[in-house]
N, C-alpha and C positions, 0 to 999 in steps of 0.2 A: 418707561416709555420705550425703550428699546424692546423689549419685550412685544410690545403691541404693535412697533413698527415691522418686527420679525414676522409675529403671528399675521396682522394685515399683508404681507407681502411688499411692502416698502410705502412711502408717505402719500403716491398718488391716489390712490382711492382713499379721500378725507373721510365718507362714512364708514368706509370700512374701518379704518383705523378709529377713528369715534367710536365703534362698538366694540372693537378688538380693547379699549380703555376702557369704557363699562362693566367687558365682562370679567377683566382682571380681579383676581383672588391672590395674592402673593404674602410674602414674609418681607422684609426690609431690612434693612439698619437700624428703622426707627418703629420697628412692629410690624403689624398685619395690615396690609392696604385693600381695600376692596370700597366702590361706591354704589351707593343705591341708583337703579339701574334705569334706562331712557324711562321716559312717561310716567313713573310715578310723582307725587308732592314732591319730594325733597332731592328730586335726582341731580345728580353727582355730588351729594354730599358723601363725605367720608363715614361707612359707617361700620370696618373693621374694626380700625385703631382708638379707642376712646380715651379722651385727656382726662386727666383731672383736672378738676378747679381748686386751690389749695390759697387758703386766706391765712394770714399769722392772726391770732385771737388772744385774748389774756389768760395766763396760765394759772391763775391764782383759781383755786378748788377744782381740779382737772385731774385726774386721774392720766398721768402719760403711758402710752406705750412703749416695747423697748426700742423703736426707733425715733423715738420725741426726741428735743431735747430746749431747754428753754433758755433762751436769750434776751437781753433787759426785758422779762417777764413778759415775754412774747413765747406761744408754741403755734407752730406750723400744723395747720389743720386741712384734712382732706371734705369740701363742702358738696362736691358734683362730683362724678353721678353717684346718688343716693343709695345705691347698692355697695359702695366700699365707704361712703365718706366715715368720718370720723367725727362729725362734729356736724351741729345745723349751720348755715351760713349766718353771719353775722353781718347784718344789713338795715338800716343804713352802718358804716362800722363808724364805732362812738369816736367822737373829734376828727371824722373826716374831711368837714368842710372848716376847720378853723385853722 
């Protein structure tokens, strides 16, 4: 934010600093920030930094990686997004509703 407040010239011009936040590309703490930009479908989603979705699954017949490791027969699996997961998402996941 400081950043855009900089680039805007200070906080009174609101669209300006709106676009001055749009056009940002930066690095973080927390990764890459940048959002998809005014007028398209999805704008101001985040679409630098991408999470994982990570479900614990059962280990039993699972070939682990070197940084698995399994807990009361649980391993932690990467299910989203489909380019790194590790594993198909397990859904609905068995004895969830009991």
């Amino acid at each position: 934010m400081e950043l855009a407040v900089k680039a805007a010239g200070g906080v009174e011009d609101k669209k300006a600093l709106r676009d001055k936040i749009y056009e940002l590309e930066i690095t973080t703490a927390f990764g890459k920030y940048g959002v998809e930009p005014l007028g398209s479908p999805n704008s101001g989603y985040q679409r630098r930094k991408v999470m994982n979705l990570m479900q614990w699954q059962k280990a039993e017949g699972k070939k682990l990686l070197p940084n698995q490791f399994v807990i009361n027969g649980m391993v932690q699996e990467v299910v989203w997004p489909e380019e790194v997961a590790t594993a198909k998402i397990d859904f609905p996941f068995p004895g969830f509703l009991k």
